[in-house]
N, C-alpha and C positions, 0 to 999 in steps of 0.2 A: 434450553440453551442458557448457560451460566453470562455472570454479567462481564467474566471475563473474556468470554470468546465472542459474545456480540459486539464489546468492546472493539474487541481486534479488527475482528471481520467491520464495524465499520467505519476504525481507522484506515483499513486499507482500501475502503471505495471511495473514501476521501482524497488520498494519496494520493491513487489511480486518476483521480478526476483531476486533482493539480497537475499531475503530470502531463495529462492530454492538453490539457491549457496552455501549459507551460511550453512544453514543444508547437501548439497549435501559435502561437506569440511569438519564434523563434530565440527564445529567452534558454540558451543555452545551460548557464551558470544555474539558473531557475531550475532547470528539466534536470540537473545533475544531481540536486541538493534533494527533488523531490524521488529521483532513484534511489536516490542514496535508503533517505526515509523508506521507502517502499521495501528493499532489500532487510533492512534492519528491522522493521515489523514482521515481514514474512518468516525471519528468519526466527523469531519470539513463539509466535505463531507454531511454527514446526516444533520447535523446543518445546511447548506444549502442549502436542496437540490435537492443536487445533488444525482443518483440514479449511486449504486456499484454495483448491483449484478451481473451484465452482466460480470463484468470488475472483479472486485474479488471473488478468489476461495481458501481465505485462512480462 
Protein backbone atom coordinates (compact mmCIF):
# COMPACT_ATOMS: atom_id res chain seq x y z
CA UNK A 1 0.00 0.00 0.00
CA UNK A 2 1.31 3.32 -1.26
CA UNK A 3 1.51 6.29 1.29
CA UNK A 4 -1.07 7.79 -0.56
CA UNK A 5 -3.92 5.49 0.02
CA UNK A 6 -2.97 4.66 3.56
CA UNK A 7 -3.05 8.24 3.91
CA UNK A 8 -6.68 8.27 2.86
CA UNK A 9 -7.91 5.28 4.17
CA UNK A 10 -6.73 6.65 7.44
CA UNK A 11 -8.08 10.06 7.11
CA UNK A 12 -11.27 8.56 6.65
CA UNK A 13 -11.51 6.33 9.98
CA UNK A 14 -10.67 9.55 11.60
CA UNK A 15 -13.44 11.25 9.96
CA UNK A 16 -15.74 8.41 10.69
CA UNK A 17 -14.71 8.41 14.22
CA UNK A 18 -15.47 12.46 14.59
CA UNK A 19 -18.48 11.94 13.15
CA UNK A 20 -19.97 9.21 15.44
CA UNK A 21 -18.78 11.67 18.37
CA UNK A 22 -20.18 14.36 16.86
CA UNK A 23 -23.63 12.99 16.29
CA UNK A 24 -23.04 10.91 19.68
CA UNK A 25 -22.89 14.90 21.53
CA UNK A 26 -25.89 15.94 19.54
CA UNK A 27 -23.58 18.68 17.91
CA UNK A 28 -25.47 19.05 14.86
CA UNK A 29 -23.33 21.90 12.89
CA UNK A 30 -20.37 19.38 14.18
CA UNK A 31 -21.75 16.11 12.55
CA UNK A 32 -22.47 18.23 9.18
CA UNK A 33 -19.01 19.79 8.85
CA UNK A 34 -17.58 16.25 9.53
CA UNK A 35 -19.90 14.76 6.62
CA UNK A 36 -19.10 17.09 4.71
CA UNK A 37 -15.30 16.17 5.25
CA UNK A 38 -16.07 12.48 5.02
CA UNK A 39 -17.86 13.06 1.50
CA UNK A 40 -15.02 14.96 0.13
CA UNK A 41 -12.27 12.55 1.05
CA UNK A 42 -14.34 9.40 -0.19
CA UNK A 43 -14.82 11.25 -3.08
CA UNK A 44 -10.59 11.72 -3.69
CA UNK A 45 -10.51 8.44 -2.65
CA UNK A 46 -12.69 7.20 -5.72
CA UNK A 47 -11.00 9.60 -8.15
CA UNK A 48 -8.02 7.47 -7.28
CA UNK A 49 -8.51 4.66 -6.70
CA UNK A 50 -8.58 3.88 -3.94
CA UNK A 51 -11.28 1.29 -2.66
CA UNK A 52 -13.55 2.43 0.73
CA UNK A 53 -15.86 0.05 1.42
CA UNK A 54 -14.10 -2.11 3.57
CA UNK A 55 -13.08 0.94 5.67
CA UNK A 56 -16.46 3.10 5.38
CA UNK A 57 -19.70 2.50 6.80
CA UNK A 58 -21.12 5.93 6.71
Amino acid sequence: MDAFTAGILQRIEKTEADLDRARAAGDDFLAEVEQAELEDLQRLATEHGVRVGAVSNA
